[in-house]
N, C-alpha and C positions, 0 to 999 in steps of 0.2 A: 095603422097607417103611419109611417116616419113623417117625423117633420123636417120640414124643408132647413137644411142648416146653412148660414152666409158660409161664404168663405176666411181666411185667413186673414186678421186685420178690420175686418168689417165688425159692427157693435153685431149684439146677439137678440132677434126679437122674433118674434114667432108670428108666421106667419097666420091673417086672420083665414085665408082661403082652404087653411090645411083640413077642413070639416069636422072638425074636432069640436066635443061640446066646450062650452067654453069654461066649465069647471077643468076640465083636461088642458087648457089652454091658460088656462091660469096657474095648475100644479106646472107645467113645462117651464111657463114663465121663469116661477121660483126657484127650478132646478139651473135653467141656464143663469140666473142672474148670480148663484152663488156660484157656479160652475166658470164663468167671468173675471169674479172678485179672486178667485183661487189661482185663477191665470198668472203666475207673477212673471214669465215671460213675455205675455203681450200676442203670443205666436198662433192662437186659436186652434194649439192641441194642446192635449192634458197628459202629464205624466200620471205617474199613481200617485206622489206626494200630494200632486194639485184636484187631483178627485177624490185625495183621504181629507183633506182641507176642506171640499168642499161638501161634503159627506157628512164632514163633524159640523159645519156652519147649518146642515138641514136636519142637524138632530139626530145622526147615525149611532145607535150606542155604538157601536164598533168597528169604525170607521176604518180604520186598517184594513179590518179583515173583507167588511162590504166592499172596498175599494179595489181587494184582492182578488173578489169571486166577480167584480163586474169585469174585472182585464179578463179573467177567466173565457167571458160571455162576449165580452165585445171587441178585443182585440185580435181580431182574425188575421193579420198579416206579421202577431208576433212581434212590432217593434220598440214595445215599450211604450208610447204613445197612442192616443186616441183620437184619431183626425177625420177630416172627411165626412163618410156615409157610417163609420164608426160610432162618430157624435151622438147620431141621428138614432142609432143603437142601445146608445148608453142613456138614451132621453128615453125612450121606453122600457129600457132596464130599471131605473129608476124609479118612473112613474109607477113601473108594477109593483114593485116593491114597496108603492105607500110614500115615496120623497117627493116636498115639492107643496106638504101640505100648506 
């Protein structure tokens, strides 16, 4: 089930209604608050430099290249950025992969 993501500008928190156990609610936490911090435009999307940043911040050994197969995965309209229902994507790509502990 995705989690519900704010939009552009708004802080980032998860929502408690998303029925998720709350260990899963807690890895999400983790993953958006470095996903946040990597932010360095403010614009609440992510290029790949700001998802290798925040990759390395949650312990990626290789953070490049996990940064590289989640664009892979989750950037379906190809622009380079990860915005939107995207987010919501790359919050379960993550999680699957173990990020977040």
């Amino acid at each position: 089930m995705p989690v519900k993501i704010p939009r552009a500008n708004q802080p980032i928190t998860v929502i408690p209604e998303s029925g998720l156990p709350p260990k899963d609610i807690s890895k999400i936490q983790k993953i958006m608050d470095a996903l946040e911090a990597a932010d360095t435009d403010k614009n609440g999307c992510y290029d790949k430099d700001e998802v290798k940043h925040a990759l390395k911040d949650l312990g990626a050994f290789f953070p490049g290249w996990r940064a590289d197969r989640a664009f892979g995965k989750v950037d379906l309209n190809n622009d380079g950025q990860i915005s939107g229902e995207e987010i919501s994507s790359l919050l379960d790509y993550l999680r699957f992969w173990g990020f977040g502990k």
